[in-house]
C-alpha positions as CSV (number, residue, x, y, z in Angstrom):
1,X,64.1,-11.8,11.0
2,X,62.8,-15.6,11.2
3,X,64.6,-18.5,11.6
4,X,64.7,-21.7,9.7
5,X,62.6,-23.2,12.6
6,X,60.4,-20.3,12.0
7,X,60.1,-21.2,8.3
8,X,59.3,-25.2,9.1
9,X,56.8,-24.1,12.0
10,X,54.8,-22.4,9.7
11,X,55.2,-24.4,6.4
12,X,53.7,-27.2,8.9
13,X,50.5,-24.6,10.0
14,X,49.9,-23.9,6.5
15,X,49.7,-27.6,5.9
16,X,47.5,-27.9,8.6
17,X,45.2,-25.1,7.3
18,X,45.0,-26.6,4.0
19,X,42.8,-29.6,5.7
20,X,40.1,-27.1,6.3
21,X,40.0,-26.4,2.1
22,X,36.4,-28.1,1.8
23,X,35.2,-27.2,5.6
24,X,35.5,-23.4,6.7
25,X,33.7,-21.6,4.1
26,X,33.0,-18.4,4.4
27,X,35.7,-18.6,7.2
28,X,39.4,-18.1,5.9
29,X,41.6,-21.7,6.2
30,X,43.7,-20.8,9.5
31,X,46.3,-23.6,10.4
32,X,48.1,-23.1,13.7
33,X,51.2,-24.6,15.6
34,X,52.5,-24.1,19.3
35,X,56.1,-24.8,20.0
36,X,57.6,-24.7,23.5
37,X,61.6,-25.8,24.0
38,X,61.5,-25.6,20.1
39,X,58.9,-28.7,20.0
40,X,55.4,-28.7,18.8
41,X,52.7,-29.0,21.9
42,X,49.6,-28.4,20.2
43,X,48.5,-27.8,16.6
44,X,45.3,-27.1,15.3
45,X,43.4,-25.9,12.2
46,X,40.1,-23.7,11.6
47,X,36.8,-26.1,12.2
48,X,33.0,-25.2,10.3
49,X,31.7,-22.1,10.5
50,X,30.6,-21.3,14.5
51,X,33.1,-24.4,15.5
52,X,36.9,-23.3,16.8
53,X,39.3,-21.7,15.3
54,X,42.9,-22.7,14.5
55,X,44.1,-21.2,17.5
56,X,42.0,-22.3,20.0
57,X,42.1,-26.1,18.5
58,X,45.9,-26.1,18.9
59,X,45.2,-24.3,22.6
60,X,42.9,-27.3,24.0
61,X,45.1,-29.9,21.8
62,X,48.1,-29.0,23.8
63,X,46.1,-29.1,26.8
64,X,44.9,-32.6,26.0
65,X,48.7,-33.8,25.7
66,X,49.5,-32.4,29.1
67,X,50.9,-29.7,27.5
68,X,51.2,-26.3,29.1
69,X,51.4,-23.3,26.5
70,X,52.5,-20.2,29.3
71,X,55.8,-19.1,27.2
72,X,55.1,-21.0,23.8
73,X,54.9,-19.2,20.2
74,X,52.1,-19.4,18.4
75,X,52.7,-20.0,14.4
76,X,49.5,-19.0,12.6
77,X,48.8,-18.7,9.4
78,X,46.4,-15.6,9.6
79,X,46.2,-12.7,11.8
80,X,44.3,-13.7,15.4
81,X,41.3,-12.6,15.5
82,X,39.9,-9.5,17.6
83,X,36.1,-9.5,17.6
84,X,33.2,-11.6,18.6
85,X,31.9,-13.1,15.6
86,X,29.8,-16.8,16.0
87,X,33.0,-17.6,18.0
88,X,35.0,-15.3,20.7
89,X,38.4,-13.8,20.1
90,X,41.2,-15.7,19.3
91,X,43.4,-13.3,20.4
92,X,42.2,-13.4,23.8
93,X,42.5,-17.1,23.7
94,X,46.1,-16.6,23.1
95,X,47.3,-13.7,25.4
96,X,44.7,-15.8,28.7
97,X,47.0,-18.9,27.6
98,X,50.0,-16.2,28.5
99,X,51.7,-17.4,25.3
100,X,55.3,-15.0,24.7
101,X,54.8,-15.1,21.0
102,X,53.3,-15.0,17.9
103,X,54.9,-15.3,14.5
104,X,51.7,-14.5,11.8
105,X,51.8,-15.4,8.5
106,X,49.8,-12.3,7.2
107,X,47.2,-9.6,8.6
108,X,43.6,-10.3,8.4
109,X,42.2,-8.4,5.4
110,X,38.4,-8.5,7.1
111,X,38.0,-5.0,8.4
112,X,36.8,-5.6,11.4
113,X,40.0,-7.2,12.3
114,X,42.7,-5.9,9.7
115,X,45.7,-5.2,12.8
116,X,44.0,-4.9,15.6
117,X,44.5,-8.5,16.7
118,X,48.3,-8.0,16.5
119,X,48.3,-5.0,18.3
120,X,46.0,-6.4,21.0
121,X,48.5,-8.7,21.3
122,X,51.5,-6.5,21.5
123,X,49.5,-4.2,24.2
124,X,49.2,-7.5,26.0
125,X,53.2,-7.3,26.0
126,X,53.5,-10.8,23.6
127,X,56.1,-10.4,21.1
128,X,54.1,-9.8,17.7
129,X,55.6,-10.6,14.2
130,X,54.1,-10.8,10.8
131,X,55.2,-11.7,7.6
132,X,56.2,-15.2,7.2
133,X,55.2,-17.3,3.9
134,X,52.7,-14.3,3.7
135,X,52.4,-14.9,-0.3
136,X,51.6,-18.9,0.9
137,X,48.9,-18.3,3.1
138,X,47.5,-15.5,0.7
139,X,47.3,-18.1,-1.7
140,X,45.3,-20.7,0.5
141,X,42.6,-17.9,1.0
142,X,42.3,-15.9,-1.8
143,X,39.2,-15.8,-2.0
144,X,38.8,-15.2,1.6
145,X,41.0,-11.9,0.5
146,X,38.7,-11.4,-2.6
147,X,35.4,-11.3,-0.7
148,X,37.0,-8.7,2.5
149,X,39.0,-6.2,0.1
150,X,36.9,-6.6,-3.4
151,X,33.2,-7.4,-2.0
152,X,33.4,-10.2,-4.4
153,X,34.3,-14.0,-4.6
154,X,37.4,-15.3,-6.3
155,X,36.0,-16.4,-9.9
156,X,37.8,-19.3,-11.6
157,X,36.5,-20.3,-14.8
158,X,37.2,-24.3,-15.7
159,X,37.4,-25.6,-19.5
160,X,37.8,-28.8,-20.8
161,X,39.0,-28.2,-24.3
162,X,41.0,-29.7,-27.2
163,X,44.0,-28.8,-28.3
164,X,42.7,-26.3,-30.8
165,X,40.5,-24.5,-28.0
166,X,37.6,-26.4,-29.0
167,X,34.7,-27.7,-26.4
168,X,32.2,-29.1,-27.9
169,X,31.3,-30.6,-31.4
170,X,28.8,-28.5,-34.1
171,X,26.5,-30.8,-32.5
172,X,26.8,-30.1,-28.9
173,X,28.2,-33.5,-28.0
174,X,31.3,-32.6,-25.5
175,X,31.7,-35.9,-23.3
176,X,34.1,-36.5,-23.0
177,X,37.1,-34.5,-24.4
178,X,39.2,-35.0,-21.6
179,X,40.0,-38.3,-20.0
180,X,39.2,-39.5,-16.2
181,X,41.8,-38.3,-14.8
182,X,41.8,-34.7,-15.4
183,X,37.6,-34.8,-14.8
184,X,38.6,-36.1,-11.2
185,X,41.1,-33.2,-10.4
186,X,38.4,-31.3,-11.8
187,X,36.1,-32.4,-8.9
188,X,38.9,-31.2,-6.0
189,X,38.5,-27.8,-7.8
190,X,34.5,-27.7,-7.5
191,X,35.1,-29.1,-3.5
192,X,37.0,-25.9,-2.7
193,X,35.0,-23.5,-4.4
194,X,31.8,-22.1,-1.9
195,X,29.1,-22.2,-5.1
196,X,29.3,-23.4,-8.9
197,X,28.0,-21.4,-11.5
198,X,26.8,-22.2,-14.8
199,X,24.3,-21.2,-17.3
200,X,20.9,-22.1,-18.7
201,X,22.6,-22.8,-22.3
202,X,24.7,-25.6,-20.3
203,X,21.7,-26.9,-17.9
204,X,19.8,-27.3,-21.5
205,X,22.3,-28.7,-23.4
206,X,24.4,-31.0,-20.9
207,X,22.1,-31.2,-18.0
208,X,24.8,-31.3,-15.5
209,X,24.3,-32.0,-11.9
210,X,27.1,-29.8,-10.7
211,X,27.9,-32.0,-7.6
212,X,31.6,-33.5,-6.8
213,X,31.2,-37.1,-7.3
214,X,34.4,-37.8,-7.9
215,X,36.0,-37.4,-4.9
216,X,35.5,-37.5,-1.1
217,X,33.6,-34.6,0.6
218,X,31.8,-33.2,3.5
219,X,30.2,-30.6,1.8
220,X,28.6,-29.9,-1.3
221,X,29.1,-26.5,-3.2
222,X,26.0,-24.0,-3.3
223,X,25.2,-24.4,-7.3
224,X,24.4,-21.1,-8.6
225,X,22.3,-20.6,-12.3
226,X,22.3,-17.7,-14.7
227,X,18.8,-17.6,-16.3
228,X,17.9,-14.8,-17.6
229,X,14.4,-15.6,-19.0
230,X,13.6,-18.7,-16.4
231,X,13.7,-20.7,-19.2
232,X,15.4,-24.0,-17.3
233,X,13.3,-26.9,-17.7
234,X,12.0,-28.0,-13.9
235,X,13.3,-31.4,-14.4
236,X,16.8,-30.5,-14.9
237,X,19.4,-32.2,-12.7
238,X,20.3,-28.9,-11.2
239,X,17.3,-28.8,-9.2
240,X,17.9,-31.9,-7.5
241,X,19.0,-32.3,-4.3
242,X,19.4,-28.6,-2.3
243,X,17.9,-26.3,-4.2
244,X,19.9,-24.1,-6.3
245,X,20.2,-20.1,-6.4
246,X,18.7,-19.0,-9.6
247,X,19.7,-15.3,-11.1
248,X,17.2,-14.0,-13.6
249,X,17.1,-10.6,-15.0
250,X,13.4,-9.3,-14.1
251,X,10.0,-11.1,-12.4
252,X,8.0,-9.7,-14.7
253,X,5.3,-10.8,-17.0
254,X,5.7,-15.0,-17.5
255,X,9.0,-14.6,-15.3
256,X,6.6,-14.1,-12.2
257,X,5.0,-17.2,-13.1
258,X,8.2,-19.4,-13.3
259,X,9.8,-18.1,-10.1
260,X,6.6,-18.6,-8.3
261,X,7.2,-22.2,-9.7
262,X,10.6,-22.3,-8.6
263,X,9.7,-21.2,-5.2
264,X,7.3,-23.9,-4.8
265,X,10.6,-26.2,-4.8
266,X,12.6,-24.1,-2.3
267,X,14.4,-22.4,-5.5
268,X,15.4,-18.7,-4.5
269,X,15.2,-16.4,-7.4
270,X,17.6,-13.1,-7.4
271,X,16.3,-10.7,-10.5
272,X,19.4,-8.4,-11.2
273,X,19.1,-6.8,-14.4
274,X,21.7,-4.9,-16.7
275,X,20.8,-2.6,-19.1
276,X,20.3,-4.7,-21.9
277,X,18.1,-7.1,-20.3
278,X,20.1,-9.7,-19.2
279,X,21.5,-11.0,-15.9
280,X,24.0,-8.4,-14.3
281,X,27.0,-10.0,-13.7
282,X,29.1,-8.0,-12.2
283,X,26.4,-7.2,-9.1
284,X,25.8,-10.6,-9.1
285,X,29.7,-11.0,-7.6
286,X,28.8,-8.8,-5.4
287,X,25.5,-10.8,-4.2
288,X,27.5,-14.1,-3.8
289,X,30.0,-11.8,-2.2
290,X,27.6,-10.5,0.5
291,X,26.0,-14.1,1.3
292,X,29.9,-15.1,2.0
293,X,30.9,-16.8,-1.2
294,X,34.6,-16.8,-1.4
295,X,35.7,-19.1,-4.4
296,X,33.2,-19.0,-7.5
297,X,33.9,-21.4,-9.3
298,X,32.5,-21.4,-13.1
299,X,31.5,-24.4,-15.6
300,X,29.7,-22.8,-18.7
301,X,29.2,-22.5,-22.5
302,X,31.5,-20.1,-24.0
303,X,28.7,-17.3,-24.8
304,X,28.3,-17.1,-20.9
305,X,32.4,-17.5,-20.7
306,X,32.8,-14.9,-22.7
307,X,30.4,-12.1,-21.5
308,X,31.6,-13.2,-17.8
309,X,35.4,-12.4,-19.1
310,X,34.2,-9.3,-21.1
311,X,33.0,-7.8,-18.0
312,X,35.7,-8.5,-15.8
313,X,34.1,-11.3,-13.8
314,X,37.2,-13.6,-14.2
315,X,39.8,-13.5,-12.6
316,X,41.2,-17.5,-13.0
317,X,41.0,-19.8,-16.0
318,X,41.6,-23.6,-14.9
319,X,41.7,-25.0,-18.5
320,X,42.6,-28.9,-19.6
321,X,43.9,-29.5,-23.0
322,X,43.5,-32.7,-24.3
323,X,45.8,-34.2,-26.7
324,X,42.5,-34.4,-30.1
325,X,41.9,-31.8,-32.3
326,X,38.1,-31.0,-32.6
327,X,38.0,-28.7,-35.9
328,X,37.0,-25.1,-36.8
329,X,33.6,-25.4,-37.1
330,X,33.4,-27.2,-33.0
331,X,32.4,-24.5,-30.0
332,X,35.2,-22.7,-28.4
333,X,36.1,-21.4,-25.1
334,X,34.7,-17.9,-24.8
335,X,32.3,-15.9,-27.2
336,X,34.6,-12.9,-27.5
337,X,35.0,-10.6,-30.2
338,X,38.6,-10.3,-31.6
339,X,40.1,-6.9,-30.1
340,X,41.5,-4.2,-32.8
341,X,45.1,-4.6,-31.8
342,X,47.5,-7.1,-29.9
343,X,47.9,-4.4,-27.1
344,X,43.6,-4.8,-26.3
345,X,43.8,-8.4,-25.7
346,X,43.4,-10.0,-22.8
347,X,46.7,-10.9,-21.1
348,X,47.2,-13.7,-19.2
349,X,50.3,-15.1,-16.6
350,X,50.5,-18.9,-16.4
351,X,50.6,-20.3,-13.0
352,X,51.2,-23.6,-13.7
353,X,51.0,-26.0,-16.8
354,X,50.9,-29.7,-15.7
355,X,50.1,-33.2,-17.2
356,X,47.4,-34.6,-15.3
357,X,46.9,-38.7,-17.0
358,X,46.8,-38.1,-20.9
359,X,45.4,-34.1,-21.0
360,X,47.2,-30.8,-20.0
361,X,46.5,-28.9,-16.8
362,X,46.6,-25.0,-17.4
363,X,46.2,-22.6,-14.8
364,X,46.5,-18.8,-15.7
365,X,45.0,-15.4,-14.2
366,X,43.8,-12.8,-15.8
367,X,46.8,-10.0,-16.0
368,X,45.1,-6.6,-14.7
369,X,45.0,-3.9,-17.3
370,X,47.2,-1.0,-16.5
371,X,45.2,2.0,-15.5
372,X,45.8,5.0,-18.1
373,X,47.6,7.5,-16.5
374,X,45.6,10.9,-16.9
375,X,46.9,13.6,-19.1
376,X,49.2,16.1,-17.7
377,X,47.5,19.6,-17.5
378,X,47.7,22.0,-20.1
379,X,50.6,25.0,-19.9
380,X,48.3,28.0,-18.9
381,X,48.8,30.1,-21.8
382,X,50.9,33.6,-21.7
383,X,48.8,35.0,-23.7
């Protein structure tokens, strides 16, 4: 069905979409190529939020080169979109340019477009076909995927540990297990998430900033706290700079007081409470998810790790493993109670072990439990 020019065309748009990975948020990374007498004419990749899209940069870039697209292909990474959002229809854009093709790497899972760009472009009689390095350009936005078919962000959870699963001595000193190396790389991982989340435990303990330093980058990540009592001290480092969105678990009684503090600093305050008083997680997702988070990414202390994993709020662990031993009695990774048999424990599949300067790099998901098939009915009785 595709060729192997197919295959480069849109290995080379998903490269060019991957250059939007700190820039398009809450947009999906959309890279796009036009090729005309089997040569690239314009190419083009998904600009901030209300800027162009992929397909209309690679439109005006051929244009700019003298380039005419009437007959070209169109290689894009993501479904063309059908609706009038900040920006108009790229699949207009297309079928006005009178392109004869498009090759798409997979369909938009946002509702609102979800097939009908493709068939807006077939009914404008331009050859439509879908499928190529689906699984790559999945990859590149899944949490663009996460947020349109879950109502949720991607959550990945990043631990520096020892070898032993240890992060922190008995007496909270943890900087710094790992070495420079892997603490940069964990800096790219911050700059593609939409918001950082930690909790109060962490902002007391290791007043973190929760910026990326260590790197280059036009944005900085919304930095998202879990507070239950609005116990973090007003001269933390995570209220520095833009203000932070705080989640506490009720504004009542001294509450009210400290998010009428907070306010006074441009702090937003989101009370969500479960049923034991504390912060609830798992409609907290969905709050990031409706203010267009995509990627959470989460730097805690293993009590919040592990209630964020016991409720299903995980769905990535980005863990480094550095080559020390730390000792029994040193913090671990998650606060999780050990499960009564092997089958009840969480299951993991690696995605990638590497060495990043002295330290491990290991990046797992979370395995999805299988859903317990329901009982067959009982045998109506004879008798």
């Amino acid at each position: 069905m595709f060729s192997d020019a197919d295959f480069a065309h849109m290995q080379r748009a998903l490269a060019l979409a991957a250059r939007g990975l700190y820039t398009t948020t809450p947009n999906p990374r959309v890279g796009c190529v036009l090729v005309k007498h089997g040569l690239a004419i314009g190419e083009g990749f998904t600009q901030p939020a209300g800027q162009d899209h992929a397909e209309v940069q690679a439109l005006k870039d051929a244009r700019r080169r003298g380039n005419d697209p009437h007959g070209a292909t169109a290689y894009v990474t993501l479904e063309p979109c059908s609706h009038f959002g900040r920006t108009p229809p790229c699949a207009h854009s297309l079928i006005e340019a009178r392109v004869a093709r498009v090759i798409a790497a997979m369909e938009d899972p946002n509702p609102q477009v979800s097939g009908r760009g493709l068939t807006m472009l077939r009914d404008a009689g331009i050859d439509v076909r879908c499928g190529l390095l689906a699984h790559e350009a999945q990859e590149l936005n899944i949490g663009f995927v996460s947020r349109m078919t879950r109502k949720r962000p991607w959550v990945r959870m990043k631990i520096a540990a020892s070898l032993d699963g240890r992060t922190a001595l008995p007496s909270g000193e943890s900087q710094w297990i790992t070495g420079p190396a892997a603490r940069a790389d964990g800096h790219t991982w911050r700059a593609r998430a939409c918001a950082i989340l930690t909790g109060v435990g962490t902002v007391r303990e290791d007043n973190p900033h929760l910026t990326v330093r260590a790197i280059e980058t036009p944005r900085q990540p919304l930095r998202v706290l879990i507070d239950s009592r609005l116990d973090a001290p007003l001269d933390a480092h995570i209220f520095e700079g833009a203000p932070p969105l705080v989640f506490c678990a009720g504004l009542d009684g001294d509450n009210a007081a400290r998010a009428e503090a907070l306010a006074e600093r441009g702090v937003e305050v989101v009370a969500l409470e479960n049923a034991h008083g504390k912060v609830d997680l798992a409609g907290m997702l969905k709050e990031l998810g409706r203010r267009g988070i995509n990627e959470l990414h989460v730097e805690a202390g293993h009590k919040l790790n592990g209630s964020l994993l016991r409720e299903g709020c995980v769905d990535e662990l980005l863990v480094y493993l550095a080559p020390s031993l730390l000792g029994a009695d040193s913090a671990g990774m998650f606060a999780l109670a050990a499960p009564a048999t092997l089958d009840a424990r969480t299951q993991l599949a690696f995605r990638s072990v590497e060495r990043v300067g002295d330290d491990l790099r290991v990046l797992a998901r979370i395995v999805p439990a299988e859903p317990v098939s329901p009982a067959p009915a009982p045998t109506p009785s004879s008798f």
